[in-house]
C-alpha positions as CSV (number, residue, x, y, z in Angstrom):
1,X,-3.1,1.4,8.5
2,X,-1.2,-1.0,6.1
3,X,-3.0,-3.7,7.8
4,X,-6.6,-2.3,7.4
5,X,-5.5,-1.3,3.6
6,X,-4.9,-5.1,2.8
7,X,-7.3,-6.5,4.6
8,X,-10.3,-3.6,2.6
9,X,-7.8,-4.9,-0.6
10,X,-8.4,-8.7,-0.4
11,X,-12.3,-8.2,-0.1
12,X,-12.2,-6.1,-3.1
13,X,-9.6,-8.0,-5.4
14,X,-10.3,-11.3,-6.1
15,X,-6.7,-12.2,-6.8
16,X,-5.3,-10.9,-3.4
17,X,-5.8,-13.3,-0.5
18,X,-4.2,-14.4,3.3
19,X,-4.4,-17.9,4.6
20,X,-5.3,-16.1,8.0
21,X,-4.6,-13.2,10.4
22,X,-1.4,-14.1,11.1
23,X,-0.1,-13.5,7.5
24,X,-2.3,-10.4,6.8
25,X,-0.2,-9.0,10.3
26,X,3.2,-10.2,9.0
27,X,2.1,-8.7,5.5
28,X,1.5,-5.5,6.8
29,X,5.2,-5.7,8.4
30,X,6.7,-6.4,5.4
31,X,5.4,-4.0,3.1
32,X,5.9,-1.4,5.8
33,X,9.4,-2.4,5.5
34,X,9.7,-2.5,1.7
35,X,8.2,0.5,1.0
36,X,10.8,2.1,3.4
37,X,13.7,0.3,2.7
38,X,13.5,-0.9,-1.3
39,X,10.6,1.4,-2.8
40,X,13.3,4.5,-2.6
41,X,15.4,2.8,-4.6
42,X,13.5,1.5,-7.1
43,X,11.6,5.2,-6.9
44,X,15.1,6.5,-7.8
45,X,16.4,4.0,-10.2
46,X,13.0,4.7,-12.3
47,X,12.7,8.5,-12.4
48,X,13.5,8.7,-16.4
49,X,10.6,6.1,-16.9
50,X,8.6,8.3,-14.1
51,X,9.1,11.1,-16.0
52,X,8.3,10.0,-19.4
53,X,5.0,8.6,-17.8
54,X,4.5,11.7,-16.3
55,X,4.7,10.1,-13.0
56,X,2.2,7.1,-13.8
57,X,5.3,4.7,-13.7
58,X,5.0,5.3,-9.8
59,X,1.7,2.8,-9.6
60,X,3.6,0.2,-11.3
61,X,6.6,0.2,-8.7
62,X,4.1,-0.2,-6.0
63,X,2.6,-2.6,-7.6
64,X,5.8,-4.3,-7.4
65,X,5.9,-3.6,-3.8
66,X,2.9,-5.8,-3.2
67,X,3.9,-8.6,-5.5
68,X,7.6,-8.5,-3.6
69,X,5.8,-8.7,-0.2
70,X,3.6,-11.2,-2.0
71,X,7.1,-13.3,-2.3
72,X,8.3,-12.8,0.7
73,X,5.1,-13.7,3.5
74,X,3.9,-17.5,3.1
75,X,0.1,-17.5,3.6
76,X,0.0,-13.9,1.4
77,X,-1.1,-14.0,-2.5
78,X,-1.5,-11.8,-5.4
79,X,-2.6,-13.8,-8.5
80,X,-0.8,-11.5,-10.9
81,X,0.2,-7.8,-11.8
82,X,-3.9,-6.6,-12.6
83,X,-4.5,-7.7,-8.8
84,X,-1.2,-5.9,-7.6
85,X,-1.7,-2.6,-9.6
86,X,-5.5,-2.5,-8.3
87,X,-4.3,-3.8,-4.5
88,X,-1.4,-1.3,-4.5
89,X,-4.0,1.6,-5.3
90,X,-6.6,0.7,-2.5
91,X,-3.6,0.3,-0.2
92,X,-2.9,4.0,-1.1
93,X,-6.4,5.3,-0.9
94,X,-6.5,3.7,2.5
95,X,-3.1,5.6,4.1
96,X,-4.3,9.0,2.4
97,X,-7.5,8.4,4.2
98,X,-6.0,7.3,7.4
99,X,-3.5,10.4,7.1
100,X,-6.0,13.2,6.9
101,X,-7.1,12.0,10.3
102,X,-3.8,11.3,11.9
103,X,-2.3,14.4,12.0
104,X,1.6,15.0,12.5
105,X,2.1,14.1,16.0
106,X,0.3,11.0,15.5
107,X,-2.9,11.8,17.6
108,X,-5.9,12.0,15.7
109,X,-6.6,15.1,15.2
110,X,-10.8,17.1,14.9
111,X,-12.1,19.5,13.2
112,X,-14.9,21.6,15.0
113,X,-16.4,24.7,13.7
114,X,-18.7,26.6,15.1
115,X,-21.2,28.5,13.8
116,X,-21.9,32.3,15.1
């Protein structure tokens, strides 16, 4: 769902673009991997700020996510740290979206109710 949050992000944010579909795939990849691997980290490293900002602090480390995978995939911009903050939050919106649908086993799960 990475994928699908990117790609809804770059027709939304003028300063987040891919070169193709090739870099939007390996983008997705990457910021899969930083946001399990480095975002903990940094999530830990920044919990006085986090606190102080009463947890806003959190938008600007994922910010920072996108702008690191932004460094890291050729063919992947982000024209600066407006574009990132606004990507990284439609990126969001797009997993919580995709999560309430995927349920815990990973099968899409429905609701059906019946009326008596």
């Amino acid at each position: 769902m990475i994928g699908v949050g990117l790609l809804l992000a770059s027709a939304l944010v003028s300063g987040i673009g891919f070169s193709g579909v090739l870099p939007l795939f390996f983008a997705a990849l990457v910021l899969g991997a930083v946001n399990a691997i480095v975002r903990p980290i940094v999530v830990v490293l920044t919990i006085p700020l986090t606190i102080a900002t009463l947890g806003l602090f959190l938008f600007v480390v994922n910010a920072g996510m996108l702008g690191l995978t932004a460094l890291v995939v050729p063919g992947f911009s982000v024209a600066g740290f407006g574009s990132a903050l606004l990507g990284s939050v439609i990126v969001s919106i797009t997993g919580l979206l995709a999560s309430w649908y995927i349920g815990p086993r990973g099968t899409i799960e429905v609701l059906v109710v019946r009326g008596e």
